[in-house]
C-alpha positions as a Markdown table, in Angstrom:
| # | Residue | x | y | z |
|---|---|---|---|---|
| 1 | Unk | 19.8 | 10.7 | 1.1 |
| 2 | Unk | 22.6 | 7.8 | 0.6 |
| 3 | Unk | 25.0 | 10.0 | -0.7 |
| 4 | Unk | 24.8 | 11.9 | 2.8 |
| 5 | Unk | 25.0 | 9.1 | 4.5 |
| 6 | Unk | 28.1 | 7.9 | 2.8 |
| 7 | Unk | 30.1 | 11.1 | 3.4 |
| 8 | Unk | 29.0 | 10.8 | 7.1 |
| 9 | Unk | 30.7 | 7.1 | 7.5 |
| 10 | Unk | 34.2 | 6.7 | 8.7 |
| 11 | Unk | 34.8 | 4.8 | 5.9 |
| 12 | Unk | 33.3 | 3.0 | 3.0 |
| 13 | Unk | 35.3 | 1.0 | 0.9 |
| 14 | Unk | 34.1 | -0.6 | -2.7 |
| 15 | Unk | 34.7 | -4.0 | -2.8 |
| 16 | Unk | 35.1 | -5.5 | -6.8 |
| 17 | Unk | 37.2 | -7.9 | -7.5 |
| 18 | Unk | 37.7 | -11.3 | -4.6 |
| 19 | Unk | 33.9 | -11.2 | -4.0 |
| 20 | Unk | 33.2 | -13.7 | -2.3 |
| 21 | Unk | 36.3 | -14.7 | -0.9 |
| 22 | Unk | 36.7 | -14.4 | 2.7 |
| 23 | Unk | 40.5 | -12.6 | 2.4 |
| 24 | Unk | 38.8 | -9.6 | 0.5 |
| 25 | Unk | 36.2 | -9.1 | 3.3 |
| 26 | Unk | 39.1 | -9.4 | 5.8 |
| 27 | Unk | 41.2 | -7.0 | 3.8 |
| 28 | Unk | 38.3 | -4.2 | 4.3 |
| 29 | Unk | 38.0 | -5.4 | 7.8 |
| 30 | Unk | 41.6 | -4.7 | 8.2 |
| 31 | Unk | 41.7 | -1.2 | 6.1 |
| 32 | Unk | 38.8 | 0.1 | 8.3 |
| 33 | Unk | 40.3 | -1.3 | 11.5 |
| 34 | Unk | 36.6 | -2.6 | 12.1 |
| 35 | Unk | 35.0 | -5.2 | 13.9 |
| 36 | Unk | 33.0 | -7.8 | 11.6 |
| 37 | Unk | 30.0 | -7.1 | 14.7 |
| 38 | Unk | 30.2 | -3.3 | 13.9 |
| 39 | Unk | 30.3 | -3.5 | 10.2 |
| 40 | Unk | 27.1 | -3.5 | 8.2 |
| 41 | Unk | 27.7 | -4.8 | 4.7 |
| 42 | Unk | 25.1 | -4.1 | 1.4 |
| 43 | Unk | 25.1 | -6.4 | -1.8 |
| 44 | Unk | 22.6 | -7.5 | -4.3 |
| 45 | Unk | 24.8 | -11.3 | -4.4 |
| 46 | Unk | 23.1 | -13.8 | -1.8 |
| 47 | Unk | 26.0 | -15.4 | -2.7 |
| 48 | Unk | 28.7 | -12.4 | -1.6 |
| 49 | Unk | 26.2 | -11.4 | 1.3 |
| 50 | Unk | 26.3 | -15.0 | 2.8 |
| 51 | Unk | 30.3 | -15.0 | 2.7 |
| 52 | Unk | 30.7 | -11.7 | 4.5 |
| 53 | Unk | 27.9 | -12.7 | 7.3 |
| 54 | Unk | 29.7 | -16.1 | 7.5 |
| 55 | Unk | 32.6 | -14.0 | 9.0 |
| 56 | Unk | 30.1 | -11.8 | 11.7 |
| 57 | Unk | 29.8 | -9.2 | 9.1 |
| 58 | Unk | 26.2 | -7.8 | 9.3 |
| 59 | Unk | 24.8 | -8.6 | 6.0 |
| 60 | Unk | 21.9 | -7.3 | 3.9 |
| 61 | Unk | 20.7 | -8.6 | 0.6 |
| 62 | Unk | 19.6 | -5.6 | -1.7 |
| 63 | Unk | 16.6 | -6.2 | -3.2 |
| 64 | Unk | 14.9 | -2.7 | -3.5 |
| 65 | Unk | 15.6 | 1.1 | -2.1 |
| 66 | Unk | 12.7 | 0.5 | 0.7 |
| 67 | Unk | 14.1 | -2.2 | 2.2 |
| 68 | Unk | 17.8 | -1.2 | 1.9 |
| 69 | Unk | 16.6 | 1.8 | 3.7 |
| 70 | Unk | 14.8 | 0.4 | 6.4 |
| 71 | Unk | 17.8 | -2.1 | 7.4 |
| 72 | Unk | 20.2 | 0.6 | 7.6 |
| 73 | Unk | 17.4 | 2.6 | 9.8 |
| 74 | Unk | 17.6 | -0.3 | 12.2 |
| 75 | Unk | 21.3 | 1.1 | 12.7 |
| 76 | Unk | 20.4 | 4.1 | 13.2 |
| 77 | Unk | 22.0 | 5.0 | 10.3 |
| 78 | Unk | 19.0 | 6.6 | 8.6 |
């Protein structure tokens, strides 16, 4: 069901190295030409999950597959 998802997105970029400084977050910003308030952001890191949301960037901490699923649902995304 993700991997669906994923090909359906304009754009998903994997985000490795810089986590959690703000210039990698803005980079992907900048790649997708999104809005922080239109870009929904997934991590397992409180840490990396709290940096992106400190820049608008709707956040969700990963914890298991239900959850996960039922945040992006909230998007409509699911």
């Amino acid at each position: 069901m993700i991997q669906a998802l994923l090909t359906d997105l304009d754009g998903v970029i994997r985000l490795w190295d810089g986590q959690p400084e703000p210039q990698i977050f803005l980079a992907a910003l900048a790649a997708l030409r999104a809005r922080p308030a239109t870009t929904l952001y997934i991590d397992d890191s409180h840490g990396h999950v709290q940096a992106a949301a400190e820049l608008g960037i709707i956040s969700h901490v990963h914890t298991d597959y239900r959850d996960t699923e039922q945040f992006l649902a909230r998007y409509g995304l699911l």
